[in-house]
C-alpha positions in Angstrom: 18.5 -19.3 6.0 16.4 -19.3 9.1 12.5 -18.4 9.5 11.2 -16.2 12.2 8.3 -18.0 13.2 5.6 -15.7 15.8 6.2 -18.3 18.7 10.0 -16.9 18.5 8.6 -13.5 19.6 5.9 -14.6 22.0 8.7 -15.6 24.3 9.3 -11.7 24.7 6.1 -10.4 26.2 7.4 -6.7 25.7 7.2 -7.2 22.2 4.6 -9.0 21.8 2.1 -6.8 23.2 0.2 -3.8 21.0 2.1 -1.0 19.9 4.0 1.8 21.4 0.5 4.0 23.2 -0.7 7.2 21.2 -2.9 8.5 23.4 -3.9 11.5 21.3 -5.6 9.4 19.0 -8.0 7.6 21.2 -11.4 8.2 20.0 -14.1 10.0 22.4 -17.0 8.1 20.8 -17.9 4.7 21.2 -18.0 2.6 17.8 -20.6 0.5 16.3 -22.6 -2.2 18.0 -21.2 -3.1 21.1 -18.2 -1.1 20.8 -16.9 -2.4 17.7 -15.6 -1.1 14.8 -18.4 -1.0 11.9 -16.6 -1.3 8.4 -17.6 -1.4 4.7 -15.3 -2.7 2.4 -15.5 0.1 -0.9 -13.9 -1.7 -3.6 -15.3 -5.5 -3.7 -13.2 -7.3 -6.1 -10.3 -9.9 -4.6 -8.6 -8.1 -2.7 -11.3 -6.0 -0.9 -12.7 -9.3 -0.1 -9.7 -11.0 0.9 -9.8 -8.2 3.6 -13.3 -8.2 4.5 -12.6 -11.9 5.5 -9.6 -11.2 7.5 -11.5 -8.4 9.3 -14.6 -10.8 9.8 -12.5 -13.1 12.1 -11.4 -10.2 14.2 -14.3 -9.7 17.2 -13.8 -6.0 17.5 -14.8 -5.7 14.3 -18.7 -5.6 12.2 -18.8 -5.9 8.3 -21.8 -3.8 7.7 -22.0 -2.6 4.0 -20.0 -3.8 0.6 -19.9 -1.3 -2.1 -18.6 -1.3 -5.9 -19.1 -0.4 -8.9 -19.4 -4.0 -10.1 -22.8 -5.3 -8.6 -21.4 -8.6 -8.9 -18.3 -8.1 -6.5 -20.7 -6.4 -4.6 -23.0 -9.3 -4.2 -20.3 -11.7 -4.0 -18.7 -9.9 -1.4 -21.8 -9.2 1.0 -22.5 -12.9 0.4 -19.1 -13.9 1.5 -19.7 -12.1 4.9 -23.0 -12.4 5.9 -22.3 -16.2 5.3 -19.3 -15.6 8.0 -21.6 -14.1 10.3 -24.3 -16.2 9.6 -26.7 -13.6 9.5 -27.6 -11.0 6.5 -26.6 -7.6 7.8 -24.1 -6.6 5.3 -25.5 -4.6 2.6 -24.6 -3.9 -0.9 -24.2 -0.1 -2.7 -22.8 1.2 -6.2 -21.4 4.4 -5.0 -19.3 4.9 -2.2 -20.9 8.5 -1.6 -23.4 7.0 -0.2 -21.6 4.8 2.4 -19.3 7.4 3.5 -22.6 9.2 4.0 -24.2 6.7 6.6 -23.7 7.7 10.2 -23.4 3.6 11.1 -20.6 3.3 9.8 -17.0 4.2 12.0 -14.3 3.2 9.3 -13.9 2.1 5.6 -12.0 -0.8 3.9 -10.6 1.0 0.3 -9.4 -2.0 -1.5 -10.4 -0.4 -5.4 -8.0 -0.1 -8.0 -5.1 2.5 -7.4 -6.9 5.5 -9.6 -9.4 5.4 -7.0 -7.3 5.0 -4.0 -7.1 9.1 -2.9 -10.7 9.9 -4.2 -12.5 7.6 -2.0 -10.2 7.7 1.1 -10.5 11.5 0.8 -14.2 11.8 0.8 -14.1 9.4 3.6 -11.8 11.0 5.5 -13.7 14.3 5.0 -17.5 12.5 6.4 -15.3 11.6 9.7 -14.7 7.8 8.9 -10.9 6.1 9.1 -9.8 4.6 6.1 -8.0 1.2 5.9 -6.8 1.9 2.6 -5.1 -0.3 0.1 -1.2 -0.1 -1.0 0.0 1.9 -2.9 -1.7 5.2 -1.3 -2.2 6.4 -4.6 -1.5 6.6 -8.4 0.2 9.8 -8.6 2.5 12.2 -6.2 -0.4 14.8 -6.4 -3.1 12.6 -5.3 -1.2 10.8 -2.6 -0.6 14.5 -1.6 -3.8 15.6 -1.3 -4.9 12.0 0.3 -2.1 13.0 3.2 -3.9 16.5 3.7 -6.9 15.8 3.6 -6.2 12.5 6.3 -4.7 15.1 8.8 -6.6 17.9 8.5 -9.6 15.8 9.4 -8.0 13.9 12.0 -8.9 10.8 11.4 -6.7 7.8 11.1 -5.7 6.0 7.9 -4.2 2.6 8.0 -1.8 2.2 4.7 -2.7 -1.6 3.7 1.5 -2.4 3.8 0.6 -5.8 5.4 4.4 -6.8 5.3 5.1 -4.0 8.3 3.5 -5.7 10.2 5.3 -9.3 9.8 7.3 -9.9 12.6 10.2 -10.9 10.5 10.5 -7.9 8.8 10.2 -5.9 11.9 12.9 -7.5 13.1 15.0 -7.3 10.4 14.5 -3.6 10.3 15.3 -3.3 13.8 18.4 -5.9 13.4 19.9 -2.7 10.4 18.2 0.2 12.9 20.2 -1.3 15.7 23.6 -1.6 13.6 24.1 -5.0 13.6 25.0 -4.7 10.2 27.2 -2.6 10.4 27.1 1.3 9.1 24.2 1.2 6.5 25.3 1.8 2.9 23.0 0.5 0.8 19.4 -1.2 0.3 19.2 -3.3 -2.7 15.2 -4.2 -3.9 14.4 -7.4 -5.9 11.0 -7.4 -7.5 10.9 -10.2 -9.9 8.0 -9.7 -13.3 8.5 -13.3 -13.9 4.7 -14.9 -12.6 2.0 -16.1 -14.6 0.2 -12.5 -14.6 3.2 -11.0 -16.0 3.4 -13.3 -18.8 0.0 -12.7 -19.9 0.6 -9.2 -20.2 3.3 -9.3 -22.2 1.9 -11.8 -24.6 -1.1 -9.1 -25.5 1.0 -6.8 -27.5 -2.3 -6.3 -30.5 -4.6 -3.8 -28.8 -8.0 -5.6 -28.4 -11.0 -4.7 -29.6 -13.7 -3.0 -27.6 -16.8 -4.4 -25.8 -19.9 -3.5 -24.3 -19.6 -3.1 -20.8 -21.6 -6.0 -18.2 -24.2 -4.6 -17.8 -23.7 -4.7 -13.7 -20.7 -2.6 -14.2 -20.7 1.2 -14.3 -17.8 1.9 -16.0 -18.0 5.6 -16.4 -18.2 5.0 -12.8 -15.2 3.0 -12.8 -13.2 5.2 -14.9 -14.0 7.7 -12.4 -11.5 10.9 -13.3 -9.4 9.0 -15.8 -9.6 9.9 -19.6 -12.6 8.2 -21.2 -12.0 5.0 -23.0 -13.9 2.0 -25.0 -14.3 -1.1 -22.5 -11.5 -4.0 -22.6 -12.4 -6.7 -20.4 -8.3 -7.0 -20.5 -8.8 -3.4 -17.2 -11.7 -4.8 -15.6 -11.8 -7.2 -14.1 -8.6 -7.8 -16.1 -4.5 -6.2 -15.4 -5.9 -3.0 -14.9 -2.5 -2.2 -13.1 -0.6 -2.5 -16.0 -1.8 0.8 -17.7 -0.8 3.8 -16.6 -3.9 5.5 -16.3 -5.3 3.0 -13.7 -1.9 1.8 -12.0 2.1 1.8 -11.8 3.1 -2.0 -12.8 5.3 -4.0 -10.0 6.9 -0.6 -9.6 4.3 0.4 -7.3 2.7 -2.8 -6.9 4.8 -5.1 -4.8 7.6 -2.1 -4.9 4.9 -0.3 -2.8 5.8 -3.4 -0.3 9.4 -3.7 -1.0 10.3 -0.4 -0.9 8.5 0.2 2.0 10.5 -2.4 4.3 13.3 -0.3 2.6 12.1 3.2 4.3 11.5 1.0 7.7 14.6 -0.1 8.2 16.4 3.4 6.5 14.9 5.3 9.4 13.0 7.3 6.4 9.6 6.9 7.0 8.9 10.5 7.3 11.1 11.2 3.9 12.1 9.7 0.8 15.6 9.7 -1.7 17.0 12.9 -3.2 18.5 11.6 -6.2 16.7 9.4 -8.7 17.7 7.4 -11.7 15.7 4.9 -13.6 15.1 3.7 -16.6 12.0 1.4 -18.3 11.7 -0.9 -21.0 9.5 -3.7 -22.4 6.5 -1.5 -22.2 4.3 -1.8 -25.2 1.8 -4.5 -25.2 -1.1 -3.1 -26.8 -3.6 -2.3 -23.8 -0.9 -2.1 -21.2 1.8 0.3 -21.3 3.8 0.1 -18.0 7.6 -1.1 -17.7 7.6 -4.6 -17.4 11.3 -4.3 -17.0 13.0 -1.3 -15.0 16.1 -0.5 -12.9 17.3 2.4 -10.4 19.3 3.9 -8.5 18.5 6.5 -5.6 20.5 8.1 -3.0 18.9 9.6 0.3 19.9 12.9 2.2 21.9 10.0 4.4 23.8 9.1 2.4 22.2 5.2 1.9 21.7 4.1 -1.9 18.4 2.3 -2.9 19.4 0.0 -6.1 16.9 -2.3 -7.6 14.7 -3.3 -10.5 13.4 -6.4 -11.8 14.9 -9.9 -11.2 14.7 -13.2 -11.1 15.7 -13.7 -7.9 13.7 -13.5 -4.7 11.2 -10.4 -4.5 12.4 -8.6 -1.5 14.8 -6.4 0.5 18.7 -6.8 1.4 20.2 -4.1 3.4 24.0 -3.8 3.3 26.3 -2.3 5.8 29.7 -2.2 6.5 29.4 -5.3 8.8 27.2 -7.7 7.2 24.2 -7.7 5.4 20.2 -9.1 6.0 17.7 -9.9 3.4 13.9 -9.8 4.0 12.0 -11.9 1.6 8.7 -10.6 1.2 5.3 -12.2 1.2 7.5 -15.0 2.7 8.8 -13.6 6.0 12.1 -15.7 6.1 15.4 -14.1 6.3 18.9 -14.7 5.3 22.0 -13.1 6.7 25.6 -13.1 5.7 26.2 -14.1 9.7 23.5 -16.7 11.6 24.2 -14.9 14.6 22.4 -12.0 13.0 19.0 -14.4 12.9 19.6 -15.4 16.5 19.5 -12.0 18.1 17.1 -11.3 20.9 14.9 -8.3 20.3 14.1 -7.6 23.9 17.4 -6.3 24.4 17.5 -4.0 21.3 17.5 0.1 22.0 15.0 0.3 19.1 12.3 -1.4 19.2 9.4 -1.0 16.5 6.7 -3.2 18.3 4.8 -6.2 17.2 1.0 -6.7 16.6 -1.0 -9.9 15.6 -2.3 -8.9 12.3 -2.1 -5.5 10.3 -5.6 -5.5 10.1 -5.7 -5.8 14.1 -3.1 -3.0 14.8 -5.5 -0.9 12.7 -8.5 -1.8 15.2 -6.3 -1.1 17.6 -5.4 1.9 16.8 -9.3 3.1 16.3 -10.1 1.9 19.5 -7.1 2.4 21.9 -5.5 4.7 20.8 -2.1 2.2 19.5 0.6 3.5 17.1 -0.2 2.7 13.2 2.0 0.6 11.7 1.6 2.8 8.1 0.2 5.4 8.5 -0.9 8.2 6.3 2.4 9.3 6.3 4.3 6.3 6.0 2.2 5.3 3.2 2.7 8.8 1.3 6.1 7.9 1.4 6.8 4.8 0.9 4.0 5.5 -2.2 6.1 8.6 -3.4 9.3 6.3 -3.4 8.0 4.3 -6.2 6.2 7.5 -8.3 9.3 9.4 -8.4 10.9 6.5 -10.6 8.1 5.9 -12.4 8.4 9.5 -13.3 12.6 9.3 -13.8 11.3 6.7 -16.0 8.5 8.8 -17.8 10.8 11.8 -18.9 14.1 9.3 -19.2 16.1 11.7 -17.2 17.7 11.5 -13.4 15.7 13.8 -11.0 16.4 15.5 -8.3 13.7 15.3 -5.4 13.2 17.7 -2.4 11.4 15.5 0.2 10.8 18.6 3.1 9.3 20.6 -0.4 7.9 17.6 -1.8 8.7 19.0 -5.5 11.5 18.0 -8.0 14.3 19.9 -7.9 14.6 23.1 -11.0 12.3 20.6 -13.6 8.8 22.5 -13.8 7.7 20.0 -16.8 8.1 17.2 -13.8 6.2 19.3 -11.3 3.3 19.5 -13.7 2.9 15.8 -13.9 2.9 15.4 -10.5 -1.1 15.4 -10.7 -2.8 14.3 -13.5 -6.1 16.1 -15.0 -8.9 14.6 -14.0 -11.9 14.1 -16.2 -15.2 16.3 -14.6 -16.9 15.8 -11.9 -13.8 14.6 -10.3 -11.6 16.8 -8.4 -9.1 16.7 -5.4 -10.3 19.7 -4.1 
């Protein structure tokens, strides 16, 4: 097993530099104070201000507003960053109408949980801001759909938040399969292990809890958004909100929404997805929470190349197999392992694909805003690599293999699945 480490790649100055140039996206305005980027983070909790810090060490950038619908992350967060800044110009708001409203503000940070993922990145898209948003892209096909639409038609730029693109190991392991050192690829085979501490505290709530008052800094009609209306359990917020179906997809979209991702990467299928799905779920009723905490499946692409996974106990990640060798991606760790060394050794300069470097994610997305660079994920990307996971979670759902038209973007002669593909959404809340 070897480690990629960045000062590997720094010796090759081609790839070490920004992206490939899109210069159609360069912006004709200038942006924020001194011609950065002016971001609120919508969605406060961990993660939206794990990002607000990374973003807060990058110059080109200005935290200028935290919003949720939790006063407390709010707080919490604006604290975080004006304390960064040493200054208090970060503001707090409840309702992220309002901040996609303010004409100081160039881009959002969308870090709430997946239901809200499409309905916030839409509206921002739609007041003229980009959108940074959160993996995965959305909690059903329909919404992540609509999010893709909406993204385009508007023509602003949204940043999928598929961190582990942009890790130099896994670009070059994708370009290492792209390049066919492997060999002719045959299959990709995803490990996404349910065996943390989290995991185990879902499964051990299998009694449904009884219901509590809401904090009362928490609107949680607000936080339920379109979803059906149900009592509070502390157990969704700030609890495993993931873990129910309503809110999110489990680890299949979760850290599949990473895995998976690598996988269309280095398939050459970022602008597609599989045609054949099989899958099947089990271990899914623990009271509150009603996702698979176990799963496997098996999908083909229009390439041929099979997609096997499920949960494990082995190392989350992605092993592509060809008829030459093989190369395995660890994820959130960057290392890699190869059935050859020589595999680990190659020198990406001379490869005929090359997929580019960048410093951070959260940099190629300022990047991006201001100079027109190539996304790593963008809205596309991210609607795929998000409708990868869905369409197993559905397989799952009706317990059937499924047949999915990725030009169509509809399963193949089963109307019951193309009517789940968006779920009702409770009033005011609509897509349209």
């Amino acid at each position: 097993m070897s480690t990629l480490t960045r000062r590997f790649f720094l010796k090759h100055s081609g790839l070490a530099a920004a992206a490939l140039s899109f210069p159609n996206l360069v912006p004709s305005s200038a942006f924020g104070a001194n011609g950065r980027v002016a971001l609120a983070v919508i969605g406060s909790g961990g993660r939206g201000r794990h990002l607000a810090r990374q973003f807060a060490k990058l110059p080109e950038a200005r935290l200028v507003a935290a919003c949720d619908v939790d006063s407390r992350a709010a707080r919490k967060c604006a604290d975080e960053v004006n304390t960064a800044y040493q200054g208090s110009g970060c503001q707090t708001f409840g309702d992220f109408r309002e901040v996609v409203a303010r004409k100081d503000i160039d881009a959002v940070i969308v870090a709430t949980p997946d239901h809200w993922h499409a309905l916030a990145s839409i509206a921002a898209a739609r007041a003229g801001k980009h959108v940074f948003c959160e993996k995965p892209l959305a909690n059903s096909i329909g919404e992540s759909k609509a999010l893709r639409d909406a993204v385009k038609q508007a023509g602003v730029l949204l940043q999928t938040g598929s961190c582990e693109r942009s890790r130099d190991s896994a670009r070059y392991c994708c370009e290492v399969v792209r390049n066919g050192y492997v060999g002719k690829l045959h299959t990709m085979v995803i490990h996404l292990p349910t065996d943390q501490g989290h995991h185990d505290r879902v499964r051990q709530q299998t009694a449904m809890p009884a219901p509590e008052q809401p904090p009362a800094e928490l609107n949680y009609d607000f936080w339920l958004g379109h979803t059906p209306k149900i009592p509070y359990y502390p157990g969704l917020h700030p609890g495993s909100w993931r873990f129910n179906l309503s809110f999110g997809c489990g680890e299949m979209s979760d850290r599949g929404a990473h895995v998976i991702d690598i996988g269309q990467l280095g398939n050459n299928t970022d602008d597609t997805g599989p045609v054949s799905i099989e899958a099947k779920g089990w271990d899914d009723a623990h009271g509150l929470y009603n996702t698979p905490m176990a799963f496997e499946f098996e999908n083909t692409y229009a390439n041929g190349v099979r997609m096997i996974g499920g949960t494990t106990r082995k190392p989350r990640g992605v092993r592509f197999e060809g008829d030459a060798g093989w190369i395995f991606l660890r994820i959130h760790e960057g290392t890699l392992e190869a059935s050859d060394e020589k595999l680990l050794k190659l020198d990406p300069a001379s490869f005929k694909v090359q997929l580019g470097r960048t410093s951070s994610h959260e940099q190629n997305f300022l990047d991006a805003v201001l100079r027109g660079a190539k996304l790593f994920a963008d809205v596309e990307v991210g609607h795929r690599s998000c409708t990868a996971c869905l369409v197993n979670m559905m397989a799952m759902r009706l317990k059937r293999k499924l047949t999915w038209d990725p030009k169509a973007e509809r399963f193949v002669g089963d109307d019951e699945a193309n009517r789940l593909m968006t779920p009702a959404m409770r009033a005011p809340w609509s897509l349209a």
